[in-house]
C-alpha positions as CSV (number, residue, x, y, z in Angstrom):
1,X,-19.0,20.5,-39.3
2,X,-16.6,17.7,-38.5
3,X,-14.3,18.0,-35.0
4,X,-11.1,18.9,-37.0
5,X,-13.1,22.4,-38.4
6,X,-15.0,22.6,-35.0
7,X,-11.1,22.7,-33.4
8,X,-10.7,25.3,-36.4
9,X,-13.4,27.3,-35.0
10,X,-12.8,27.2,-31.5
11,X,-9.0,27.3,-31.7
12,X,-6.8,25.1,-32.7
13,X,-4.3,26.0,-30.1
14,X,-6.1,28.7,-27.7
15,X,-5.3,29.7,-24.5
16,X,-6.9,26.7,-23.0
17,X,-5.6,23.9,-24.5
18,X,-1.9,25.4,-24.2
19,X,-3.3,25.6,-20.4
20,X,-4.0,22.0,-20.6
21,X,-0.7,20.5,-22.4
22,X,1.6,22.6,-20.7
23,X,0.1,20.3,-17.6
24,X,0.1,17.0,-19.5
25,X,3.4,18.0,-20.8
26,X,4.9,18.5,-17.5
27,X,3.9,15.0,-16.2
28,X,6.3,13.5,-18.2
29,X,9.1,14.7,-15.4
30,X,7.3,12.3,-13.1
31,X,7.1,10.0,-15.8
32,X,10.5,9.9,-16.5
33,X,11.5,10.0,-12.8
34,X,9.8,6.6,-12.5
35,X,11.1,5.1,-15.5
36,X,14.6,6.4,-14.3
37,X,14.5,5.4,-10.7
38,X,16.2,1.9,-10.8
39,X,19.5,3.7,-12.6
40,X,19.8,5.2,-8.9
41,X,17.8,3.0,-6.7
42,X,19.5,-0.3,-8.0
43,X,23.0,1.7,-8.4
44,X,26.2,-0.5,-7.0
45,X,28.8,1.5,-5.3
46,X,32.6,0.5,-5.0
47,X,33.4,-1.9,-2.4
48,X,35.9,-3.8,-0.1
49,X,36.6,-6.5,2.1
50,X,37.9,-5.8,5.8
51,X,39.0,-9.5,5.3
52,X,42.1,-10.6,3.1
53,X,40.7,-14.0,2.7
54,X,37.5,-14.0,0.6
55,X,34.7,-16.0,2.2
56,X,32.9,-18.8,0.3
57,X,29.5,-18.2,0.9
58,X,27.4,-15.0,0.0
59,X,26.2,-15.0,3.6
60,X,30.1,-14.3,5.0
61,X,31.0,-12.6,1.9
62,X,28.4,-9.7,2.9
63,X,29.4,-9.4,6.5
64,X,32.9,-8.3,5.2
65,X,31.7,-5.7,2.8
66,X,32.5,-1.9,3.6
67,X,30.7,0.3,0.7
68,X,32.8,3.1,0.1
69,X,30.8,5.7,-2.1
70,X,27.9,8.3,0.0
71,X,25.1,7.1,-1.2
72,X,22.8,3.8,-0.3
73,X,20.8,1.7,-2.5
74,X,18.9,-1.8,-3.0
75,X,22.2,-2.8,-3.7
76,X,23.9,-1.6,-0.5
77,X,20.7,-2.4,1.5
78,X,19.8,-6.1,0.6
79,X,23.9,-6.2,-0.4
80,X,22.6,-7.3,-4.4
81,X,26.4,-8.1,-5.4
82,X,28.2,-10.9,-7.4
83,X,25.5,-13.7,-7.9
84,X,22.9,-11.4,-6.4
85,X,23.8,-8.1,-8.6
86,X,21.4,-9.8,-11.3
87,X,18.5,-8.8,-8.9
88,X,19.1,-5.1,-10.0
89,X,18.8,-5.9,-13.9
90,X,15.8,-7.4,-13.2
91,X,13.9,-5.1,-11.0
92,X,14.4,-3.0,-14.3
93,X,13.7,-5.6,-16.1
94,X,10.0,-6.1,-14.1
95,X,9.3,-2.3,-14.7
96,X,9.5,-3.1,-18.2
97,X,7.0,-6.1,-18.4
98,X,4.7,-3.6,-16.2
99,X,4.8,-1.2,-19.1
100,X,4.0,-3.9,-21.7
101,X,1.0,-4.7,-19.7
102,X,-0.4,-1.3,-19.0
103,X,-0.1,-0.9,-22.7
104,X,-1.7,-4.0,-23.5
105,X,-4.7,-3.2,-21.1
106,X,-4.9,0.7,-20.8
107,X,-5.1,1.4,-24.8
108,X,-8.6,-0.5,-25.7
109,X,-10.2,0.4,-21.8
110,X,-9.5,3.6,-22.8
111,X,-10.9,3.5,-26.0
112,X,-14.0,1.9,-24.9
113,X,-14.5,3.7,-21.6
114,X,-13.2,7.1,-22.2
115,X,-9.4,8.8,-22.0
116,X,-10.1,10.7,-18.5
117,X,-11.3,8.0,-16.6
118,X,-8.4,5.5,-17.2
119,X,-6.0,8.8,-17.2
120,X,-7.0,9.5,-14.0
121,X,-7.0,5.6,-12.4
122,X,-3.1,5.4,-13.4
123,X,-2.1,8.4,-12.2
124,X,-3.7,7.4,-8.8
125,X,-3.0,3.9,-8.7
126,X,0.6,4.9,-9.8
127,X,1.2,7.6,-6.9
128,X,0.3,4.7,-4.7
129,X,2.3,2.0,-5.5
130,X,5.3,4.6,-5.8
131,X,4.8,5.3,-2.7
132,X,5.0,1.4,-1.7
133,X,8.2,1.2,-3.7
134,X,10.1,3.9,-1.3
135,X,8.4,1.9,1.9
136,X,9.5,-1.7,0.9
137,X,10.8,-4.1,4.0
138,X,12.7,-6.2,1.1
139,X,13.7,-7.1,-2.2
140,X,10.5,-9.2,-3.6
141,X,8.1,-6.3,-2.1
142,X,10.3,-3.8,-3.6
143,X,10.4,-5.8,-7.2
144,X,6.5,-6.5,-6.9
145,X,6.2,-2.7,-6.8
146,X,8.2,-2.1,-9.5
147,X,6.1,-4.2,-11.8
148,X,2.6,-2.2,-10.7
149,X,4.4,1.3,-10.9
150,X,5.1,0.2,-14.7
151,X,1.6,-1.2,-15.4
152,X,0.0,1.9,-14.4
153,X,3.0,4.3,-15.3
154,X,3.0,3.1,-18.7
155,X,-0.8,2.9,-19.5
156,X,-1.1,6.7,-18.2
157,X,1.2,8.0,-19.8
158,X,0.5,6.5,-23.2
159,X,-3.4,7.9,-22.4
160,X,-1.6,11.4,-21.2
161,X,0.3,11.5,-24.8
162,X,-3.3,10.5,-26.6
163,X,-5.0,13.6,-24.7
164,X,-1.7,16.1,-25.7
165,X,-2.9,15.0,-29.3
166,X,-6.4,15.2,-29.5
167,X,-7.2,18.9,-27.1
168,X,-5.3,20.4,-29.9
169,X,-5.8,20.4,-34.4
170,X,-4.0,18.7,-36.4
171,X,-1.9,21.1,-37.2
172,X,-0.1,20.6,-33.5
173,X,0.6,17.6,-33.2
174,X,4.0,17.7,-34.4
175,X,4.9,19.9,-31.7
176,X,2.7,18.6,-28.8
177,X,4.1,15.4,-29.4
178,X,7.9,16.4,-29.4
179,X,7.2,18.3,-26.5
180,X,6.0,15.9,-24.9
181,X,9.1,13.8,-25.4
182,X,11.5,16.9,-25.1
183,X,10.0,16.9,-21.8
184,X,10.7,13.5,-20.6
185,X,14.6,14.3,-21.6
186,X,14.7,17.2,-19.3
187,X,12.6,14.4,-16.4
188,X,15.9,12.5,-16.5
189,X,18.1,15.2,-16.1
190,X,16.3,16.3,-13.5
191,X,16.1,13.1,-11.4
192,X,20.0,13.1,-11.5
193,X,20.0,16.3,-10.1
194,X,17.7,14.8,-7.3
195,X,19.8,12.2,-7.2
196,X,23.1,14.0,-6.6
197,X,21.4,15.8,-3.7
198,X,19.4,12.7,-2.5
199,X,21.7,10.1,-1.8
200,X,19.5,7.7,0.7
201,X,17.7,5.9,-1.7
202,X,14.1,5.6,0.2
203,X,13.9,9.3,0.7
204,X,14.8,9.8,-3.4
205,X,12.2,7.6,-4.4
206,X,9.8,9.4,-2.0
207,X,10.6,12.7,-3.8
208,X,11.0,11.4,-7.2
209,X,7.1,10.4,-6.5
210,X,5.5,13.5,-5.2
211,X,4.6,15.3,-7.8
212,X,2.3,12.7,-8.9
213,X,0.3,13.8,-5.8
214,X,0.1,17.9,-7.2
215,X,-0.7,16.5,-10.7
216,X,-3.5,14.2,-10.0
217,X,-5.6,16.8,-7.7
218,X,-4.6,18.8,-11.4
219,X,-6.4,16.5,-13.5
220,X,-9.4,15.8,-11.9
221,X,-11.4,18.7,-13.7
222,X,-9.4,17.8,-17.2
223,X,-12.3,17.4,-19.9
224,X,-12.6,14.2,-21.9
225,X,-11.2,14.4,-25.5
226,X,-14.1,16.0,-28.1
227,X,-12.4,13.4,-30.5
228,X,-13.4,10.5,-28.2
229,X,-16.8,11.6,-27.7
230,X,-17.5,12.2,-31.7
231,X,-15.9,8.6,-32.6
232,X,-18.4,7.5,-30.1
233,X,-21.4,9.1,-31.7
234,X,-21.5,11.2,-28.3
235,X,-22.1,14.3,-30.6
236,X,-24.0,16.1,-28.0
237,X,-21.1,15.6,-25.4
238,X,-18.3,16.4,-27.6
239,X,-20.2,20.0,-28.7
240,X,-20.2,20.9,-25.1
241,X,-16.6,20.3,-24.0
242,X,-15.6,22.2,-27.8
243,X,-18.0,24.6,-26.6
244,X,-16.5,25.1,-23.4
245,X,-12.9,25.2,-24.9
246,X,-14.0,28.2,-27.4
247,X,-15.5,29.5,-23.7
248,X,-12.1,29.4,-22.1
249,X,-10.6,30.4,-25.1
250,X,-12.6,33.5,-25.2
251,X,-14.2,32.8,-28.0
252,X,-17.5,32.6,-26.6
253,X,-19.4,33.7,-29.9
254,X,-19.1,30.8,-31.4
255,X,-21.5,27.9,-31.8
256,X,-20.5,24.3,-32.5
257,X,-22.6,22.0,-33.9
258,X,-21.4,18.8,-35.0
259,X,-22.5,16.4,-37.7
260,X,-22.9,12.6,-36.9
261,X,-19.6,11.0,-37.5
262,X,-19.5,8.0,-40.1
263,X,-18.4,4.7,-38.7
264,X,-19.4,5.7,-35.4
265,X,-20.3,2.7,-32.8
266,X,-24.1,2.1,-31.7
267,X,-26.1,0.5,-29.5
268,X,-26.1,-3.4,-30.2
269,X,-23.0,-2.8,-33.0
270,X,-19.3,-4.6,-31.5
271,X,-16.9,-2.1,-30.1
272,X,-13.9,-1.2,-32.1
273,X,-10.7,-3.0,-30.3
274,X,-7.2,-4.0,-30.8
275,X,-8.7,-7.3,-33.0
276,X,-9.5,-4.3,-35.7
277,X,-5.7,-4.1,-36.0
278,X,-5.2,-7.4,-37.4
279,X,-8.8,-7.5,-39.0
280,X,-8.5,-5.1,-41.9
281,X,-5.2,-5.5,-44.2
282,X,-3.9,-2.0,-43.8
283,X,-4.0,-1.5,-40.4
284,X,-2.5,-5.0,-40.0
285,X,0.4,-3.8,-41.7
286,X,1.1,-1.0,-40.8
287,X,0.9,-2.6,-37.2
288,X,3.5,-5.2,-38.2
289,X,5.8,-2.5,-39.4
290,X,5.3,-0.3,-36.2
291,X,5.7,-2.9,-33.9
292,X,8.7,-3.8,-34.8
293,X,10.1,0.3,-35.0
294,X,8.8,0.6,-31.5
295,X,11.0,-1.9,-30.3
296,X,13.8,-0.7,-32.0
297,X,13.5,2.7,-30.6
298,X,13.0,1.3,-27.4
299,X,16.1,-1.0,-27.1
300,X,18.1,1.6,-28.3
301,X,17.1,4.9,-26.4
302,X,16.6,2.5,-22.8
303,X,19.8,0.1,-23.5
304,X,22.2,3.8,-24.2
305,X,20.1,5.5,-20.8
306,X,20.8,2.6,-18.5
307,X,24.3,2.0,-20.0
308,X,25.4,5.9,-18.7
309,X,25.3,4.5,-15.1
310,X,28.3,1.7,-16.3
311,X,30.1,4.0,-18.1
312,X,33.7,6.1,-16.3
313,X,33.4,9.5,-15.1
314,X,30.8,10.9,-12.6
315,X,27.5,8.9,-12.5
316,X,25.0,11.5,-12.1
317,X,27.0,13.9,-14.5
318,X,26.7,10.8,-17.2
319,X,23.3,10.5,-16.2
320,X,22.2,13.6,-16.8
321,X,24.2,14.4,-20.1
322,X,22.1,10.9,-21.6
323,X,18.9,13.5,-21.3
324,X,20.3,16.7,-22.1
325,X,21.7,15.4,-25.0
326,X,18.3,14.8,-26.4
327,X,17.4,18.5,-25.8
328,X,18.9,19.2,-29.7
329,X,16.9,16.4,-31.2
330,X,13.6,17.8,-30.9
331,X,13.9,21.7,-33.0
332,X,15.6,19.2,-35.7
333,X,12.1,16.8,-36.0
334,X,9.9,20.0,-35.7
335,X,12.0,21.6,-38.7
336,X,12.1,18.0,-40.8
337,X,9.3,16.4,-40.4
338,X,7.0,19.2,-41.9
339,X,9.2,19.9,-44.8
340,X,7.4,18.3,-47.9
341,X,11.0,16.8,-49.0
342,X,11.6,14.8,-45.9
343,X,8.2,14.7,-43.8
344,X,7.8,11.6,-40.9
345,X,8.8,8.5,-42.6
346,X,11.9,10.3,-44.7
347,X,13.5,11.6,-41.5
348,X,12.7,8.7,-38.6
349,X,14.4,6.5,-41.1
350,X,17.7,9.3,-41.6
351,X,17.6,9.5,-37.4
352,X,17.5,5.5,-37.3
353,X,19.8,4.8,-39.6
354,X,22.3,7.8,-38.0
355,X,21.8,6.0,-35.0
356,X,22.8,2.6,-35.9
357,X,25.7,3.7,-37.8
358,X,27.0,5.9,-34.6
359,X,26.9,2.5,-32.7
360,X,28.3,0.1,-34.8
361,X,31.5,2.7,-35.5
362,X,32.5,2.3,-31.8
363,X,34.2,-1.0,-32.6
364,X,36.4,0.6,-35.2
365,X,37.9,2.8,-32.7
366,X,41.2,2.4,-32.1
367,X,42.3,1.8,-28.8
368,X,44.8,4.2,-27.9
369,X,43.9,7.9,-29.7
370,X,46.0,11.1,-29.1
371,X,44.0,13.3,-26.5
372,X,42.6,15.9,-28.6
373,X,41.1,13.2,-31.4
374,X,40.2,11.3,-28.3
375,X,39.0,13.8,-26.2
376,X,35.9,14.0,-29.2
377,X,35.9,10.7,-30.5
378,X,35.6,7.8,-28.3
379,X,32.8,5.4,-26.9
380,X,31.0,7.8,-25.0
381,X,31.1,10.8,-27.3
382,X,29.7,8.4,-30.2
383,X,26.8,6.4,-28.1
384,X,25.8,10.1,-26.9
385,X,25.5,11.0,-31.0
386,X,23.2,7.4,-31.1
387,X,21.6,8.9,-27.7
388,X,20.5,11.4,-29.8
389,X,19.5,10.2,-33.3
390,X,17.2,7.7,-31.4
391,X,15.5,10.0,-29.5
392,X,14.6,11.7,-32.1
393,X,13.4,8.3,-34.2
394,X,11.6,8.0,-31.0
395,X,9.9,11.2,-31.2
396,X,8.7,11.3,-34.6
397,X,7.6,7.5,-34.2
398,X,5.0,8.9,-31.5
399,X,3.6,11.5,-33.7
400,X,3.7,9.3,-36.8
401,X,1.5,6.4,-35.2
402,X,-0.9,8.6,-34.0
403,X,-1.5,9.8,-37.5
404,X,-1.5,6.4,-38.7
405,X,-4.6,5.0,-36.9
406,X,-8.0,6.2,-36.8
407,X,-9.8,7.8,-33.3
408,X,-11.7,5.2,-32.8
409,X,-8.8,2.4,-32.8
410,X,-5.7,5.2,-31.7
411,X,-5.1,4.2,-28.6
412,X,-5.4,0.6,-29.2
413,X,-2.8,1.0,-32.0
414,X,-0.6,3.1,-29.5
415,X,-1.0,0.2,-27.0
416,X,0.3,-2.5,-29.0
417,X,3.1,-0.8,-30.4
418,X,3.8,0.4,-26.8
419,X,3.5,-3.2,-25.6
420,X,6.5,-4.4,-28.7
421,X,8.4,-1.1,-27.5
422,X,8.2,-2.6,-23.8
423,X,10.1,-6.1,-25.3
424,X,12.5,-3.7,-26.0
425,X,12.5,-2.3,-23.0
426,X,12.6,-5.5,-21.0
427,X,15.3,-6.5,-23.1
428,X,17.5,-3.6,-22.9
429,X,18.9,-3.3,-19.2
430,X,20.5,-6.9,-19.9
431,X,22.2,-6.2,-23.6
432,X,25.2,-3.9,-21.6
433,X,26.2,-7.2,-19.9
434,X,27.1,-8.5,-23.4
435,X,30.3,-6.5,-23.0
436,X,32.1,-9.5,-21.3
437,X,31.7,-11.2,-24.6
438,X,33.3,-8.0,-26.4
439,X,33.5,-4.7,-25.5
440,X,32.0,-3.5,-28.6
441,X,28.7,-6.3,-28.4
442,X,26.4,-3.8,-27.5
443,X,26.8,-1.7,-29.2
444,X,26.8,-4.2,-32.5
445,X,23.1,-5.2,-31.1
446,X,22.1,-1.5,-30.7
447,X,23.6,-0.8,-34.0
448,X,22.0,-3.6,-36.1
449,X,19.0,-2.8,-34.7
450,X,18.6,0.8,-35.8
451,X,19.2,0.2,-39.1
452,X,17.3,-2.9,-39.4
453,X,14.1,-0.8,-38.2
454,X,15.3,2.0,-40.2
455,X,14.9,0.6,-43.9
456,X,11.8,-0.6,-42.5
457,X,10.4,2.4,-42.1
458,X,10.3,3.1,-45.5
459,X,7.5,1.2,-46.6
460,X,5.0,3.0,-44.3
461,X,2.8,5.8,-45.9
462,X,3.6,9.3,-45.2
463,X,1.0,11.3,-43.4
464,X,2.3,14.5,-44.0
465,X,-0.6,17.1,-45.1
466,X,-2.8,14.8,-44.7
467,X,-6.1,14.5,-43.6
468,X,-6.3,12.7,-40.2
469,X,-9.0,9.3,-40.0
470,X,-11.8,9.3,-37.4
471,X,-13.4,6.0,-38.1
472,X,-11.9,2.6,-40.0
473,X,-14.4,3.2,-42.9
474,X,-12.6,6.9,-43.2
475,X,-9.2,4.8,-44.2
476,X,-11.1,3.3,-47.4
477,X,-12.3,6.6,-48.7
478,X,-10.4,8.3,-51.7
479,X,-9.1,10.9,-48.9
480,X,-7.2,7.7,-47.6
481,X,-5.9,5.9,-50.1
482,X,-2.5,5.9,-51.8
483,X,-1.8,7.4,-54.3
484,X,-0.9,4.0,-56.3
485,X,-4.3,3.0,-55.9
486,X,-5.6,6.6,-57.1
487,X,-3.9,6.5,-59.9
488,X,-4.6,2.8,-60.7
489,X,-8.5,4.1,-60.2
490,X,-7.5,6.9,-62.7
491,X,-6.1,4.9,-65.4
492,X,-9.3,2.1,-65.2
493,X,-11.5,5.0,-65.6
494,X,-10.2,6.3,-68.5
495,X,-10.1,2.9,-69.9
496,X,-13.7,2.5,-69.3
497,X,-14.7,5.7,-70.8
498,X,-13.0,5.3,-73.9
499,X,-14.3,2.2,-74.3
């Protein structure tokens, strides 16, 4: 038998594996916590000056400045205001580039050395630096820190979302992988929670790092993934840990026994790597196409998140409604993207389209509104609706790129689309500023954007119901192919036999 009827077998979604992504799930509250910090960390309170005259240089400037919110952050520490404020941006900014490295890196070392070892390096090495973060004597140790928390954040994670994937059949991965994100949601409404109660900002990011501590002693007796080991031609290996997951399941009558897998890398043979991705024609692009989705998604979802700390009202309240209101986004892309009418590509292109259309409608508001109509409609109540849509785009993206690539190349294609969705990311805590142009410039960008990546969408294949590739020679089987191309085969055969 092949893995997906050994996971049939053992259990598809036993009592073990729900043991095992209920804990992988769950790490994305640390995940987000990190990816969240600098809202909080780099936040800039109201100020004053105790002087009426307002001193030239920064240096006097900041010996007149009296804070007057009850919270401290880099800002109020290393007093990153006026010509310094761009300091905060990009700390946020350098978390970002660390994410598009750890994606570059972690995807094909993970590949090629196995998902546990690599998952289990991050979430160390990310714990660490975290820790450095909350301990920094100034602003370059502190932005240095940020960079490694991101390299090693974002490559663990994106190996965390690969494992939530491949412990489980098939059949799950819709709804491991939009846990996994509904998850993340709840992470940043959490750390506002944190953050209301937490208001000195060394001892929040101390907190907002400890549970990386509980969930690496977790992980250390986590199994590798059976997939990885049978797209490695590890058969042997990958029967035990199925073996011991039909064990835990308490199925312990059962016997797996694998055969070889085709395509399978061997001793003196190249290792399969991200050059694969622009090697073959398919995967190429498809790649293309994902890329640039990835980094729609991710301008989008990070440019609305770090905008809810500019926007009026009560900051962590903001903060907190920019996760919750992700919460409803998830049932809708379990119910959509298995019905056969709409499936993955039908319904990330409805969410990114719904999205960009929510954005751009914010400059045709008018500016003054009676208070009921403007009590629902207005600039916050519509980037909230975009909030949403992408978040779901986002979710549905993961899932849909996992199906798209084979085992043996999976993470590598998760990586480089990660590493485009990082641009995005790097880009996106600087697009609010584009409001001193015109109010209505971001959201125009963020707008464009989602619709632009939207009709894009559409020309990659649905993987609905379909069966799942284990090796790049499995993508040029009938199994694989569209069904153009079947049917083309079906017509030149009929040709040929009435000839």
């Amino acid at each position: 038998m092949d893995v997906d009827a050994a996971m049939l077998s053992v259990g598809e979604f036993g009592r073990y594996q729900k043991q095992l992504i209920v804990s992988l799930v769950l790490l994305q509250i640390y995940v987000a916590c990190q990816s969240m910090l600098i809202v909080l960390v780099g936040a800039q309170p109201e100020y004053r000056l105790n002087t009426p005259q307002v001193p030239s240089t920064h240096e006097e400037f900041v010996k007149h400045v009296i804070f007057e919110e009850d919270f401290t952050s880099i800002a109020t520490e290393w007093y990153l205001i006026r010509q310094e404020a761009y300091k905060v941006n990009l700390a946020g900014s350098l978390f970002f580039v660390g994410l598009l490295i750890g994606n570059i890196l972690f995807g094909p070392l993970s590949d090629r050395f196995g998902r546990k070892p690599i998952f289990l390096a991050g979430l160390f090495l990310d714990v660490v630096f975290g820790f450095i973060t909350a301990l920094a004597p100034n602003y370059e140790v502190f932005a240095v820190t940020r960079l490694l928390v991101g390299l090693v954040n974002g490559g663990m994670s994106l190996v965390a979302f690969v494992l939530t994937q491949e412990f489980v059949g098939k059949s799950y991965w819709a709804l491991t992988g939009s846990l996994t994100n509904l998850v993340f949601a709840v992470g940043i409404a959490a750390f506002s929670v944190i953050g209301y109660y937490i208001r000195d900002w060394r001892a929040l990011a101390a907190v907002a790092n400890c549970p990386g501590v509980v969930f690496f002693l977790l992980f250390i007796t986590i199994p590798e993934s059976p997939r990885w080991l049978y797209s490695h031609g590890r058969t042997e290996e990958a029967e035990e840990v199925l073996q011991y997951i039909a064990h835990r399941n308490g199925n312990e009558m059962i016997f797996v026994q694998l055969k070889p897998c085709a395509g399978t890398t061997k001793i003196g043979q190249s290792v399969h790597g991200v050059m694969d991705l622009v090697r073959y024609p398919t995967l190429r692009w498809r790649t293309a196409i994902l890329m640039y989705v990835w980094y729609v998604c991710s301008l989008v979802y990070y440019g609305l998140t770090l905008n809810a700390g500019e926007l009026k009202g009560n900051r962590y309240l903001n903060i907190a409604l920019y996760g919750l209101v992700e919460v409803p986004a998830f049932p809708l892309c379990l119910y959509f993207i298995d019905k056969s009418w709409s499936g993955r590509r039908k319904t990330m292109t409805a969410f990114l389209l719904f999205a960009g259309v929510a954005c751009i409608s914010t400059m045709f508001l008018p500016r003054h509104l009676d208070f009921d109509l403007g009590f629902l409609l207005n600039v916050t109540s519509l980037a909230l609706c975009g909030k949403l849509a992408v978040s779901a785009a986002f979710n549905i993206v993961y899932v849909f790129t996992a199906e798209l690539y084979p085992t043996v190349i999976r993470n590598a294609g998760l990586g480089i689309c990660s590493m485009s969705c990082r641009v995005g990311g790097i880009l996106a805590p600087f697009v609010p500023s584009l409001r001193y142009l015109n109010p209505s410039m971001p959201f125009i960008v963020f707008g464009i954007a989602g619709m632009s990546g939207g009709f894009l969408g559409l020309l990659l294949p649905e993987t609905l119901n379909k069966p799942i590739a284990e090796s790049i020679e499995d993508l040029h089987t009938p199994a694989y192919q569209r069904l153009e191309d079947k049917r083309k085969k079906g017509v030149g055969s009929q040709e040929s036999t009435q000839s």
